[in-house]
N, CA, C, O and CB atoms as a CASP TS submission, in Angstrom:
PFRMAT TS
TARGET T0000
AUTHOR 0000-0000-0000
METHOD Language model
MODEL 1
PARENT N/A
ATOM      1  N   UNK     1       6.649   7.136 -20.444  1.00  0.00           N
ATOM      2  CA  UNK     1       5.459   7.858 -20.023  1.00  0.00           C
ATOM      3  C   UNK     1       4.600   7.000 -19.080  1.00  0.00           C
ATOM      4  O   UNK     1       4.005   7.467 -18.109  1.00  0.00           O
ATOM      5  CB  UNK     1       4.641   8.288 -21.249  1.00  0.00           C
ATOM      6  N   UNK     2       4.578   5.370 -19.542  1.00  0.00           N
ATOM      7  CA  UNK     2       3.319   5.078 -18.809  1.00  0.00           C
ATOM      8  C   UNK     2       4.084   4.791 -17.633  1.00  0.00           C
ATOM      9  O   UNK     2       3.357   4.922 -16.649  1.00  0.00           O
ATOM     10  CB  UNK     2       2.268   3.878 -19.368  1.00  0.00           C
ATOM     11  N   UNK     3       5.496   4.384 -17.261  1.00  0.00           N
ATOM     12  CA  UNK     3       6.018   3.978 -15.932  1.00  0.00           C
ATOM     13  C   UNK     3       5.877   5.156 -15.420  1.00  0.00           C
ATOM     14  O   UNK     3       5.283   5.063 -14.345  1.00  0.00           O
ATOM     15  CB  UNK     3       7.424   3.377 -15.779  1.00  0.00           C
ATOM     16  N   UNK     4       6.235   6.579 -15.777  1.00  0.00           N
ATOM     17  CA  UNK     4       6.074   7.709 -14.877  1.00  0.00           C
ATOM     18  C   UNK     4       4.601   8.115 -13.979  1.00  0.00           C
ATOM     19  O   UNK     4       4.368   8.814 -12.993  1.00  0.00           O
ATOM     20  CB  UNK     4       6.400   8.819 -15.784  1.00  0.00           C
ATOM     21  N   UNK     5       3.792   7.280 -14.889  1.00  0.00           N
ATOM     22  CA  UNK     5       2.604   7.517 -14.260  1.00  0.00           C
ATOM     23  C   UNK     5       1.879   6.551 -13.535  1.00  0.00           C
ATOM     24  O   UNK     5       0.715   6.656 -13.148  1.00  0.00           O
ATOM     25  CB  UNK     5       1.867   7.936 -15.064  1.00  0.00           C
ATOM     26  N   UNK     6       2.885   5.312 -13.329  1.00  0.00           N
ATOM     27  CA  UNK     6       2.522   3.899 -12.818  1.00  0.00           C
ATOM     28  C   UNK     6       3.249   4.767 -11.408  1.00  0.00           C
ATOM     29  O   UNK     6       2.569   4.668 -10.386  1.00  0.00           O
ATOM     30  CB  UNK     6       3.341   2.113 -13.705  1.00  0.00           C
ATOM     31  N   UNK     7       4.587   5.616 -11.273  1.00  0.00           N
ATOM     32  CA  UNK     7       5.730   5.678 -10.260  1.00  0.00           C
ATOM     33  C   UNK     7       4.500   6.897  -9.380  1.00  0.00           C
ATOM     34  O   UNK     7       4.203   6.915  -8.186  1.00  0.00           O
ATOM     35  CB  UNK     7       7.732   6.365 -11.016  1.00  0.00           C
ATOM     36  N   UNK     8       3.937   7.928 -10.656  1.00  0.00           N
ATOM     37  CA  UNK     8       3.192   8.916  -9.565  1.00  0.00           C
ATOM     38  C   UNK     8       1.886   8.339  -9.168  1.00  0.00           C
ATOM     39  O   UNK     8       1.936   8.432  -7.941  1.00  0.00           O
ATOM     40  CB  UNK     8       2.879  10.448 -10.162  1.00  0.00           C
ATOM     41  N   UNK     9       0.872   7.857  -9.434  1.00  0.00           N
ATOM     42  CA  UNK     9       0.061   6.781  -8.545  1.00  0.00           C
ATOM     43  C   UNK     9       0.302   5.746  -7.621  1.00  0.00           C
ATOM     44  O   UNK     9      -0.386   5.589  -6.613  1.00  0.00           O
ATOM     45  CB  UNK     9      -0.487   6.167  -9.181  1.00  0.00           C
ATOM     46  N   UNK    10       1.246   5.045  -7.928  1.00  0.00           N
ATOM     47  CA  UNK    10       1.943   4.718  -6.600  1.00  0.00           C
ATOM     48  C   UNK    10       2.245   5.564  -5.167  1.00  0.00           C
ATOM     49  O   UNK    10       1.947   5.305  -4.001  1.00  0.00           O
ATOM     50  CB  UNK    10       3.103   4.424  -7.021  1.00  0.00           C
ATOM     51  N   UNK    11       2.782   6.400  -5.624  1.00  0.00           N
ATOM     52  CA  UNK    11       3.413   7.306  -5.027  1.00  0.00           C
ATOM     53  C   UNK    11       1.984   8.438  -4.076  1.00  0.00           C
ATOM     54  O   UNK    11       2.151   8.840  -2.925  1.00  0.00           O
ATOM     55  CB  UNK    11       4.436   8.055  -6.371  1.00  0.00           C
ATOM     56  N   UNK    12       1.276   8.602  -4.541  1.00  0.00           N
ATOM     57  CA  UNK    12      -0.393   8.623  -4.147  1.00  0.00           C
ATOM     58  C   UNK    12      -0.767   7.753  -3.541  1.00  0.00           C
ATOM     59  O   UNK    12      -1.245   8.256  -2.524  1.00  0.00           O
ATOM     60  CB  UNK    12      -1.345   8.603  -5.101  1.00  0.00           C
ATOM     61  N   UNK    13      -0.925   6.131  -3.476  1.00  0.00           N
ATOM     62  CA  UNK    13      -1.349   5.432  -2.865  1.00  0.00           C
ATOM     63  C   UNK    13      -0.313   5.095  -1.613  1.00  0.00           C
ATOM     64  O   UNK    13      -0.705   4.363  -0.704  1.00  0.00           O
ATOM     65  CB  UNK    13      -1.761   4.540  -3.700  1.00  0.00           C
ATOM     66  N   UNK    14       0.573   5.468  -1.604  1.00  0.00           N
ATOM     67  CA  UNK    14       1.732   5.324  -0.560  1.00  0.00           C
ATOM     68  C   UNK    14       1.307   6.425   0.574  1.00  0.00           C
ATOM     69  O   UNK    14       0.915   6.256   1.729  1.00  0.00           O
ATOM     70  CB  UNK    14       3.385   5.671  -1.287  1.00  0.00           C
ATOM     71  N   UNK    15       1.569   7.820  -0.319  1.00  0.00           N
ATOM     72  CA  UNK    15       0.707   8.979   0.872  1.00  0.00           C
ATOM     73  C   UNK    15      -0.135   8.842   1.327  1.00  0.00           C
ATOM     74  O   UNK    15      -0.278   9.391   2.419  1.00  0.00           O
ATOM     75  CB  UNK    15       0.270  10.067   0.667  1.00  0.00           C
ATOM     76  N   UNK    16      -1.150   8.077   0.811  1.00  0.00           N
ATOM     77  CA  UNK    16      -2.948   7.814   1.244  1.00  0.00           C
ATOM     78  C   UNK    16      -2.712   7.054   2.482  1.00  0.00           C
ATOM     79  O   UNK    16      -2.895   7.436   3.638  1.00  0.00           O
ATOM     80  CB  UNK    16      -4.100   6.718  -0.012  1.00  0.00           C
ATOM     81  N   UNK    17      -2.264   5.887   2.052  1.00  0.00           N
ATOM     82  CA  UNK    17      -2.023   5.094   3.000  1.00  0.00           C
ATOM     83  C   UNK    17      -0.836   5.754   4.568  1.00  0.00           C
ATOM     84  O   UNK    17      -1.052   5.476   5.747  1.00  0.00           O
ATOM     85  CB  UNK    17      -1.440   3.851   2.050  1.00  0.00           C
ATOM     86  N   UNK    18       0.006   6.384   4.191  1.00  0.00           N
ATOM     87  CA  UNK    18       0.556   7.070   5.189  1.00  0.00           C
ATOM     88  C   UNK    18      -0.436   8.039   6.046  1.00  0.00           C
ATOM     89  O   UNK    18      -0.403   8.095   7.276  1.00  0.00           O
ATOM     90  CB  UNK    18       1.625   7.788   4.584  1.00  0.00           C
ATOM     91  N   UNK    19      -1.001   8.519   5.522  1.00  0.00           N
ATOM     92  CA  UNK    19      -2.345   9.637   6.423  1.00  0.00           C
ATOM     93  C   UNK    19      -2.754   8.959   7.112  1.00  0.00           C
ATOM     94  O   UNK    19      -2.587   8.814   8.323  1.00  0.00           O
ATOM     95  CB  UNK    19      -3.692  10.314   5.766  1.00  0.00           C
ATOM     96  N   UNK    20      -3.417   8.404   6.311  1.00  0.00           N
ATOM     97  CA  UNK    20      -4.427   6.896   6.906  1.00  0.00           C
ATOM     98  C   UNK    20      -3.895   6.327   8.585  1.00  0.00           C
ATOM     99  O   UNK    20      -4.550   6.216   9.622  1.00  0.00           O
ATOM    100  CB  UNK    20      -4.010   5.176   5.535  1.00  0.00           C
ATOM    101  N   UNK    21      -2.717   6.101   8.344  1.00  0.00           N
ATOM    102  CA  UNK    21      -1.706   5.398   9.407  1.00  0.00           C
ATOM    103  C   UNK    21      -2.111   6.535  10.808  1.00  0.00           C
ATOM    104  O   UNK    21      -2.526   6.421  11.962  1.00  0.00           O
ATOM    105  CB  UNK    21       0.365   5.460   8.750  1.00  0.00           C
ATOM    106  N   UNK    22      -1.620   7.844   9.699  1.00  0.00           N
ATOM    107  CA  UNK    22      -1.307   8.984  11.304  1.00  0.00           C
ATOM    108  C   UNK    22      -2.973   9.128  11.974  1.00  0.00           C
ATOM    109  O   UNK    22      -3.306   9.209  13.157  1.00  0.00           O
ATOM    110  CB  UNK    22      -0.539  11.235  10.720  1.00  0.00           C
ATOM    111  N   UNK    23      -3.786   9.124  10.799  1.00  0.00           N
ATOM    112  CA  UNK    23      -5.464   9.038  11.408  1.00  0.00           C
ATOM    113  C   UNK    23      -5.627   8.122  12.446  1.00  0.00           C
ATOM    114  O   UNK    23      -6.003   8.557  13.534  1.00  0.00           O
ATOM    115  CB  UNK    23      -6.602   8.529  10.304  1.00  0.00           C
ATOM    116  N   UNK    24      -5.386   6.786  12.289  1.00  0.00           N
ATOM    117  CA  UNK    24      -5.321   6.096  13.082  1.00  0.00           C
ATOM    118  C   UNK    24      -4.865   6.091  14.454  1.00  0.00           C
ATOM    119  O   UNK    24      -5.447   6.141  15.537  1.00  0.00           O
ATOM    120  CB  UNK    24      -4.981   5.549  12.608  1.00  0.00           C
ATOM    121  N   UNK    25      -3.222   5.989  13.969  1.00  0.00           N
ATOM    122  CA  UNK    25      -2.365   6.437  15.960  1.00  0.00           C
ATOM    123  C   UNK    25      -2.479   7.940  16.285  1.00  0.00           C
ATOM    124  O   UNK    25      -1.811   8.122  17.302  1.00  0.00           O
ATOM    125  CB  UNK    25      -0.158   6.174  16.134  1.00  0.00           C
ATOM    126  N   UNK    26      -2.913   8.851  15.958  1.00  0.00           N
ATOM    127  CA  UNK    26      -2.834  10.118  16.376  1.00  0.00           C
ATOM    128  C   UNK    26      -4.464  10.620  16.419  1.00  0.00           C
ATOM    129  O   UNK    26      -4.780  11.177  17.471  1.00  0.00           O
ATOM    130  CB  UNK    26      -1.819  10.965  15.364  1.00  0.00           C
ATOM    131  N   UNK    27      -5.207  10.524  15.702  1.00  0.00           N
ATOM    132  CA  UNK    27      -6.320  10.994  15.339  1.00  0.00           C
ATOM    133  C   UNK    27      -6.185  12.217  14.021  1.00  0.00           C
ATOM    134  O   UNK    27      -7.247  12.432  13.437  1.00  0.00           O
ATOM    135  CB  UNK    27      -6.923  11.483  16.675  1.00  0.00           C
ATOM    136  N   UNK    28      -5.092  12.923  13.591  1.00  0.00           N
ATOM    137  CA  UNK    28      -4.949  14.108  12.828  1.00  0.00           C
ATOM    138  C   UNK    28      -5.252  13.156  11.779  1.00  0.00           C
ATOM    139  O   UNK    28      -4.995  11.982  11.513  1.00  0.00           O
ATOM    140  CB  UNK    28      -3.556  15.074  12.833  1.00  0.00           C
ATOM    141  N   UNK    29      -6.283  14.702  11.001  1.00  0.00           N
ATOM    142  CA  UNK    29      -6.524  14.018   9.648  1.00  0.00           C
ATOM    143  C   UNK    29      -7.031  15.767   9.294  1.00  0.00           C
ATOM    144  O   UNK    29      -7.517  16.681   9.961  1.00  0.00           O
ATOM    145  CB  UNK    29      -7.906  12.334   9.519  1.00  0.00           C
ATOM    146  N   UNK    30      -6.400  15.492   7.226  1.00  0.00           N
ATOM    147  CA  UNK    30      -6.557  16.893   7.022  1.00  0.00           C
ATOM    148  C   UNK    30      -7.782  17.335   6.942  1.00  0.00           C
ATOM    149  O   UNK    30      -8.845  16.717   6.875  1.00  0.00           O
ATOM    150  CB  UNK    30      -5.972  17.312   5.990  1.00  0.00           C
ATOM    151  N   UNK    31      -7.550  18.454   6.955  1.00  0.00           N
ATOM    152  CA  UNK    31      -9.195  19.362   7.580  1.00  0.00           C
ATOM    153  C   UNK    31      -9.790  19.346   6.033  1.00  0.00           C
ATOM    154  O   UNK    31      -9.403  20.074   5.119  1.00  0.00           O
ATOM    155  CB  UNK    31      -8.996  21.586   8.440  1.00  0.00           C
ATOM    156  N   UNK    32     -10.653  18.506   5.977  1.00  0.00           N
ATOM    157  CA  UNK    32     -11.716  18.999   4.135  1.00  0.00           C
ATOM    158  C   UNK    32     -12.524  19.934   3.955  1.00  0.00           C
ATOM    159  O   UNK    32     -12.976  20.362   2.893  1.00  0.00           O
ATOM    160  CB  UNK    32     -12.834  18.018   3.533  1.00  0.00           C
ATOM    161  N   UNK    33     -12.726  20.281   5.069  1.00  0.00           N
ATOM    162  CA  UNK    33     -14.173  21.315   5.569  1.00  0.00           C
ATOM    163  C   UNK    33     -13.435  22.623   5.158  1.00  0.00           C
ATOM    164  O   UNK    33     -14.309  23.460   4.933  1.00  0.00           O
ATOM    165  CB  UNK    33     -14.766  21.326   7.623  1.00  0.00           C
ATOM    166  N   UNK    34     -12.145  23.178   4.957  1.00  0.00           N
ATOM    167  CA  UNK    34     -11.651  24.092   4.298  1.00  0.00           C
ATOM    168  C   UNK    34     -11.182  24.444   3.003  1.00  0.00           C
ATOM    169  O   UNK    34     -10.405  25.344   2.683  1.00  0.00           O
ATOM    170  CB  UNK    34     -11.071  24.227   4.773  1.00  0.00           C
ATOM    171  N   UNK    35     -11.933  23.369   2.116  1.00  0.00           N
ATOM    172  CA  UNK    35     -11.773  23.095   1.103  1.00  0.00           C
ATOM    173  C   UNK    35     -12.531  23.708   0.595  1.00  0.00           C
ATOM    174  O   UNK    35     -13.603  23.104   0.601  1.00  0.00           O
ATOM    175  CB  UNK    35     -11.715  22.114   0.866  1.00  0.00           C
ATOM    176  N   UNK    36     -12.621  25.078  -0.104  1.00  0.00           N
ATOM    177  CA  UNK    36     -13.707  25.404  -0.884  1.00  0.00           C
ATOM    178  C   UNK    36     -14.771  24.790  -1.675  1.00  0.00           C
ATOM    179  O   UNK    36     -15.972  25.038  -1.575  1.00  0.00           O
ATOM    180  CB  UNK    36     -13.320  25.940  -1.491  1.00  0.00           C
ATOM    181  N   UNK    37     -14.195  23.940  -2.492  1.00  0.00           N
ATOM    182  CA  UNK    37     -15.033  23.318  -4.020  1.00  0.00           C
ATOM    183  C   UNK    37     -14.965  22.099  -3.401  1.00  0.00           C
ATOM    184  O   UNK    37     -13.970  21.532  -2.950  1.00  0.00           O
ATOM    185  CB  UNK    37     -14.235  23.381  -5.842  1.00  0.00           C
ATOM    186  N   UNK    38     -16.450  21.637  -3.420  1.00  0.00           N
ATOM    187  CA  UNK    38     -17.459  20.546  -2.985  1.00  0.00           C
ATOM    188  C   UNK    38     -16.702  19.447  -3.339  1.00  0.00           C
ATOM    189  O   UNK    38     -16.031  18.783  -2.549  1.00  0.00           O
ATOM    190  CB  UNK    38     -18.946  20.536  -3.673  1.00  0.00           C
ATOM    191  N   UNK    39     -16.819  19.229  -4.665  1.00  0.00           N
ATOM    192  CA  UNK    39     -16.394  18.321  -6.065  1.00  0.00           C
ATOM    193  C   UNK    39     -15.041  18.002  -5.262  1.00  0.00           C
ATOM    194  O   UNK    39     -14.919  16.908  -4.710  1.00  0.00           O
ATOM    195  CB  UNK    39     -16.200  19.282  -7.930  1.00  0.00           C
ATOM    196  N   UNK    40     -13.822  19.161  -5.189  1.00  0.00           N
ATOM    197  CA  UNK    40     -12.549  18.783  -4.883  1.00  0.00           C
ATOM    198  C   UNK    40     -12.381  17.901  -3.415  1.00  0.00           C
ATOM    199  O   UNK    40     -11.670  16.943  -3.113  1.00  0.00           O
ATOM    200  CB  UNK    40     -11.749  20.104  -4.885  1.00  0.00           C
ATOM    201  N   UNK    41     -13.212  18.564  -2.795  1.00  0.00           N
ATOM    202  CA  UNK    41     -13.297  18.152  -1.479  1.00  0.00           C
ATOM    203  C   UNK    41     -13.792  16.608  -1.380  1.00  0.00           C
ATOM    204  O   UNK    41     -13.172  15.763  -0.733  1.00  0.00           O
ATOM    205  CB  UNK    41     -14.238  19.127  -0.742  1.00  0.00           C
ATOM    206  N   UNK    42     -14.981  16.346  -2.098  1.00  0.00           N
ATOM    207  CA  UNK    42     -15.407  14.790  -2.242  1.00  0.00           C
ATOM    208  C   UNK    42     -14.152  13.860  -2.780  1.00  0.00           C
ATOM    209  O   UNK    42     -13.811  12.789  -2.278  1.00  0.00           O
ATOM    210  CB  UNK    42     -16.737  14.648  -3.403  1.00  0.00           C
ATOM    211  N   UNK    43     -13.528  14.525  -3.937  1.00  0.00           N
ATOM    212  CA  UNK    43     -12.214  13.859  -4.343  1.00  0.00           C
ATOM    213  C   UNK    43     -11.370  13.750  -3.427  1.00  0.00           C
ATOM    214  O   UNK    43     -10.899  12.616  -3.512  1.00  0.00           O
ATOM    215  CB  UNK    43     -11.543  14.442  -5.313  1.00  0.00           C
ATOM    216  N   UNK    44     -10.758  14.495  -2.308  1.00  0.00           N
ATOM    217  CA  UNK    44     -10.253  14.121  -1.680  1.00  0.00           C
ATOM    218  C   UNK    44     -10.757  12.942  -0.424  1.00  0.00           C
ATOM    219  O   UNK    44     -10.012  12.196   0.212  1.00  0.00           O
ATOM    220  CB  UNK    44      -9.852  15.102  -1.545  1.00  0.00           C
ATOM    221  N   UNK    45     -11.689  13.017  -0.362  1.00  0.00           N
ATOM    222  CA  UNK    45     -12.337  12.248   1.046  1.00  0.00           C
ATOM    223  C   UNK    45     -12.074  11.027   0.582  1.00  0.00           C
ATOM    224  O   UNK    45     -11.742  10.099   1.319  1.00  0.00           O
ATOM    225  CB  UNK    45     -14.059  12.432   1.518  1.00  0.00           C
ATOM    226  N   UNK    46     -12.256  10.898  -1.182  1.00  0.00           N
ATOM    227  CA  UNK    46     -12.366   9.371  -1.799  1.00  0.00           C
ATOM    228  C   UNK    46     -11.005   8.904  -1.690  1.00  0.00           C
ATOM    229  O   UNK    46     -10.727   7.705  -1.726  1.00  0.00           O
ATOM    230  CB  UNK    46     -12.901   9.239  -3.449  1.00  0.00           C
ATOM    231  N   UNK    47     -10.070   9.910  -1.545  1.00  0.00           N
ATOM    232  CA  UNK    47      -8.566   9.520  -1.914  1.00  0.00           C
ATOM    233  C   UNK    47      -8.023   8.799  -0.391  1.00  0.00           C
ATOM    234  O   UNK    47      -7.383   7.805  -0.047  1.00  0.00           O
ATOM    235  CB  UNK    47      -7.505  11.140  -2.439  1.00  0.00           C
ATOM    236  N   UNK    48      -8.754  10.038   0.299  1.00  0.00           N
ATOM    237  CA  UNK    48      -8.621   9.243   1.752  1.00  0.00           C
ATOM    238  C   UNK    48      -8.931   7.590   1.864  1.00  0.00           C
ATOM    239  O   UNK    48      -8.134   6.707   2.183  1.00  0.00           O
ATOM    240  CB  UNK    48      -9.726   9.957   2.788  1.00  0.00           C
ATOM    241  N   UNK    49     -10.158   7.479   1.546  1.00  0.00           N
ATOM    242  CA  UNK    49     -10.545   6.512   1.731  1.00  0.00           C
ATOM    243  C   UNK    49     -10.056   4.945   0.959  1.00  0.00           C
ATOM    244  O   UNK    49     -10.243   3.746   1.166  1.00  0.00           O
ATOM    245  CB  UNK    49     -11.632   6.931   1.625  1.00  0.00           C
ATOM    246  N   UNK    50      -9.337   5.805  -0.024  1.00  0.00           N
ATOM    247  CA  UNK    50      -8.420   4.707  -0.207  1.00  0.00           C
ATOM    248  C   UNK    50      -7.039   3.982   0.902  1.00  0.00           C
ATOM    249  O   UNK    50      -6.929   2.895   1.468  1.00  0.00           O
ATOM    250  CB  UNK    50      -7.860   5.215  -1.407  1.00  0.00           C
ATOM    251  N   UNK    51      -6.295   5.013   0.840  1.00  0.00           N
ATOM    252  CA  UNK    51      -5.798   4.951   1.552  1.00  0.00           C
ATOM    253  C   UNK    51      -6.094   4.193   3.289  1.00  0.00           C
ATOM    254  O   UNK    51      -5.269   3.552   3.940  1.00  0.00           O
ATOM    255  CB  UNK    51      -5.609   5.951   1.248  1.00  0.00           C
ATOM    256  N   UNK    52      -7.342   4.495   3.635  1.00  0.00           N
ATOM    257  CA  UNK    52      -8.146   3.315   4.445  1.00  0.00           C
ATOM    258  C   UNK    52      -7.759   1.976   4.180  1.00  0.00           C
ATOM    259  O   UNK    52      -7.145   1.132   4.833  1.00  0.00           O
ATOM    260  CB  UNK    52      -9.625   3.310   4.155  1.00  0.00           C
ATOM    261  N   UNK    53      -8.316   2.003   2.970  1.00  0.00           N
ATOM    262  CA  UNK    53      -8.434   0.323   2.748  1.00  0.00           C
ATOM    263  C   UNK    53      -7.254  -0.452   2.865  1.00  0.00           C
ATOM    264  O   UNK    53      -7.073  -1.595   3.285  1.00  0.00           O
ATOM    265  CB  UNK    53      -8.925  -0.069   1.350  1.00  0.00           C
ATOM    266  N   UNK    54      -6.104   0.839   2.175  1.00  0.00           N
ATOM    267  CA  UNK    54      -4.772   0.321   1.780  1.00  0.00           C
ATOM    268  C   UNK    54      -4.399  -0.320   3.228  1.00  0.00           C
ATOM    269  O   UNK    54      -4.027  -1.485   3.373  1.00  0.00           O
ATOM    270  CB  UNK    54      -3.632   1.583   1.157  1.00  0.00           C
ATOM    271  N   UNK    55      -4.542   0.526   4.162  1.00  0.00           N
ATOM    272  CA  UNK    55      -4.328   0.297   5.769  1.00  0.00           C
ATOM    273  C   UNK    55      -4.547  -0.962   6.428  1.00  0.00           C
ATOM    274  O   UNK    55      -3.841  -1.733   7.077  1.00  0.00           O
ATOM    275  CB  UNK    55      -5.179   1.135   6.511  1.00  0.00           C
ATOM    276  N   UNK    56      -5.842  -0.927   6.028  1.00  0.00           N
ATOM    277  CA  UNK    56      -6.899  -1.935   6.608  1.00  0.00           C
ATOM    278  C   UNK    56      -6.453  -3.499   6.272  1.00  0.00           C
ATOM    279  O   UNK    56      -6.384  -4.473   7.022  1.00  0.00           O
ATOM    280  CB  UNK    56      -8.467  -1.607   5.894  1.00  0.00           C
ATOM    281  N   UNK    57      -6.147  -3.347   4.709  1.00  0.00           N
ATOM    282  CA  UNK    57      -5.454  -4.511   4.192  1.00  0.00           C
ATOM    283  C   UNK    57      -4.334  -5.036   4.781  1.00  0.00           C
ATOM    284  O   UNK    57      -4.156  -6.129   5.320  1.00  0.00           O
ATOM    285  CB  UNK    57      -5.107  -4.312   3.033  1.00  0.00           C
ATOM    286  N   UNK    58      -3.247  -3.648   4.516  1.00  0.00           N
ATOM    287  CA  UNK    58      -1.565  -4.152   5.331  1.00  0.00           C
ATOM    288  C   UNK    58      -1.687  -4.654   6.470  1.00  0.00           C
ATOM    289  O   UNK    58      -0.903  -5.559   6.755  1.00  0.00           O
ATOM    290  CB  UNK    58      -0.447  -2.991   5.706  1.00  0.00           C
ATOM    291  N   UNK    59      -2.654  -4.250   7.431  1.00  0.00           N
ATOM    292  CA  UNK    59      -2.772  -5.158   8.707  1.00  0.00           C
ATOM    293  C   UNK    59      -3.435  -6.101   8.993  1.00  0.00           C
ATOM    294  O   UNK    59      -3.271  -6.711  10.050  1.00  0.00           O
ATOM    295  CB  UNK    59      -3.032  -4.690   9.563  1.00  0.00           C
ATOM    296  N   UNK    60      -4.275  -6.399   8.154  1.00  0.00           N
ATOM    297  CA  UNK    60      -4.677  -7.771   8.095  1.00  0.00           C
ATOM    298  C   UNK    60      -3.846  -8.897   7.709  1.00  0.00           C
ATOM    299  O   UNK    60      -3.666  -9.969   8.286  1.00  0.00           O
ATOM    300  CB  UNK    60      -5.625  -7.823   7.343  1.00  0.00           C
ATOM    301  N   UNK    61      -3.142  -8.224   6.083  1.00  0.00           N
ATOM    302  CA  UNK    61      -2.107  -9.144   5.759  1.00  0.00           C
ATOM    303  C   UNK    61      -0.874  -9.411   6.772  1.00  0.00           C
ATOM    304  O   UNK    61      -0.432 -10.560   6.803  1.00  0.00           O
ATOM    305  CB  UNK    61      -1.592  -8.678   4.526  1.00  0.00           C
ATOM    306  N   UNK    62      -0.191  -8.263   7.743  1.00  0.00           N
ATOM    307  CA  UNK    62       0.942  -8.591   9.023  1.00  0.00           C
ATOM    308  C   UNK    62       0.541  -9.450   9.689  1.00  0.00           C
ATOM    309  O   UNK    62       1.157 -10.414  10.145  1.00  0.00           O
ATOM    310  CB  UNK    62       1.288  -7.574  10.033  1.00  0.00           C
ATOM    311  N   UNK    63      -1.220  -8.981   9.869  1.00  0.00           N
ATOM    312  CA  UNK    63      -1.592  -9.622  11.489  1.00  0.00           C
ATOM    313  C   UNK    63      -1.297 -11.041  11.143  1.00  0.00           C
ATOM    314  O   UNK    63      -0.608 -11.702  11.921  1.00  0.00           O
ATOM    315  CB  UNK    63      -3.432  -9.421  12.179  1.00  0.00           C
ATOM    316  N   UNK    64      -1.721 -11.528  10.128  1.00  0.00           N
ATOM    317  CA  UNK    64      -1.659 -13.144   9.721  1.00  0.00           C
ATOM    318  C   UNK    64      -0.160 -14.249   9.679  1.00  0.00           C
ATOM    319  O   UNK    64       0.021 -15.412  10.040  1.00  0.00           O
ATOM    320  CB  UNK    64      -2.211 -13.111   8.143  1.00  0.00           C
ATOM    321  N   UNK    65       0.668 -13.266   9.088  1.00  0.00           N
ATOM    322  CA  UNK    65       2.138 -13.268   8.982  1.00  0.00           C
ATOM    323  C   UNK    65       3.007 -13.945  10.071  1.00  0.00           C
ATOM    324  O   UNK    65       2.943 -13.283  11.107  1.00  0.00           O
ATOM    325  CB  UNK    65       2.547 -11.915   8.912  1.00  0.00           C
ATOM    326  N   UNK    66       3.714 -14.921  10.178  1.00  0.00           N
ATOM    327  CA  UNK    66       4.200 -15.075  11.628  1.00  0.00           C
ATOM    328  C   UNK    66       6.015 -13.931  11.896  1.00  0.00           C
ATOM    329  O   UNK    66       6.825 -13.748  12.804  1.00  0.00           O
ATOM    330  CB  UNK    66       4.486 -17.239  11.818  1.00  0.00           C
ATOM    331  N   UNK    67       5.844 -13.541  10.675  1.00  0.00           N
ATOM    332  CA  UNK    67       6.875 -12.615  10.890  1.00  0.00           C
ATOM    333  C   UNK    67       6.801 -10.982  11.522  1.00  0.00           C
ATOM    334  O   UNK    67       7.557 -10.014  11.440  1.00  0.00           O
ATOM    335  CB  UNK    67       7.365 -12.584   9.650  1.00  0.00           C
ATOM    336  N   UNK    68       5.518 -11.224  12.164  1.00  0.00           N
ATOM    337  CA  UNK    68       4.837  -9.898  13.100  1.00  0.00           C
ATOM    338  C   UNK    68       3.662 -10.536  13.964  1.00  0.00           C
ATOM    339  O   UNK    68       2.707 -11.282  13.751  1.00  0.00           O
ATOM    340  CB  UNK    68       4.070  -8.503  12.002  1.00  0.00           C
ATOM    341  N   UNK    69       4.254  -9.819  15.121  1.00  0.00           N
ATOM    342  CA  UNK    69       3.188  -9.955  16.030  1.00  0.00           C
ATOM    343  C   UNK    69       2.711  -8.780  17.103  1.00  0.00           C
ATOM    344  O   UNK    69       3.546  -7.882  17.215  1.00  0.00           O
ATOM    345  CB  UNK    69       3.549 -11.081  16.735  1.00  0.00           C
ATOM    346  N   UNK    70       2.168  -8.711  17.468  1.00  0.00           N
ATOM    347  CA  UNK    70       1.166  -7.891  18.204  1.00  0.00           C
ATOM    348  C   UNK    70       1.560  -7.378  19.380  1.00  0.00           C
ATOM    349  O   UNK    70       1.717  -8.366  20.098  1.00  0.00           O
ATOM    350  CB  UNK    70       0.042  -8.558  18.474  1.00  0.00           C
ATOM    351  N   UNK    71       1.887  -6.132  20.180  1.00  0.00           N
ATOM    352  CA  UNK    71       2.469  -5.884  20.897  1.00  0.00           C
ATOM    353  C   UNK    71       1.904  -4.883  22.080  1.00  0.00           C
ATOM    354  O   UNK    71       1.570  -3.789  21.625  1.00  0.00           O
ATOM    355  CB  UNK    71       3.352  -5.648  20.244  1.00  0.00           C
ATOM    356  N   UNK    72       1.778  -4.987  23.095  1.00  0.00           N
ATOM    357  CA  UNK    72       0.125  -3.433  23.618  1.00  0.00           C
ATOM    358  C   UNK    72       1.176  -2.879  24.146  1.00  0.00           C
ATOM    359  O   UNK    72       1.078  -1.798  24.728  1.00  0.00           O
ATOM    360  CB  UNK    72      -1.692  -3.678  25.115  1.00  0.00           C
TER
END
């Protein structure tokens, strides 16, 4: 039970972080404003915003890495 629910939060923070990514190089990000319920809608923005950080982190941690470098 508890690994199944270690595998589906993971698995959440993986998607977060994948959005996150396409927000970034694309600009698309899902529409919240069609979200009926306030509450659900704030939950999602927060989920987003994980997923931010998750982002924010992985490229800080590459940028540092000499096994990646930077490319325009």
């Amino acid at each position: 039970m508890f690994g199944w629910l270690f595998h589906l939060g993971l698995d959440a923070f993986i998607i977060s972080a994948f959005l996150a990514g396409i927000r970034r190089s694309t600009g698309l990000t899902p529409a919240l404003s069609q979200v009926p319920n306030k509450d659900i809608r704030q939950l999602l923005r927060s989920y987003l915003e994980v997923g931010e950080y998750a982002f924010d982190f992985a490229v800080v941690v590459f940028g540092r890495s000499s096994y990646f470098e930077r490319k325009h």
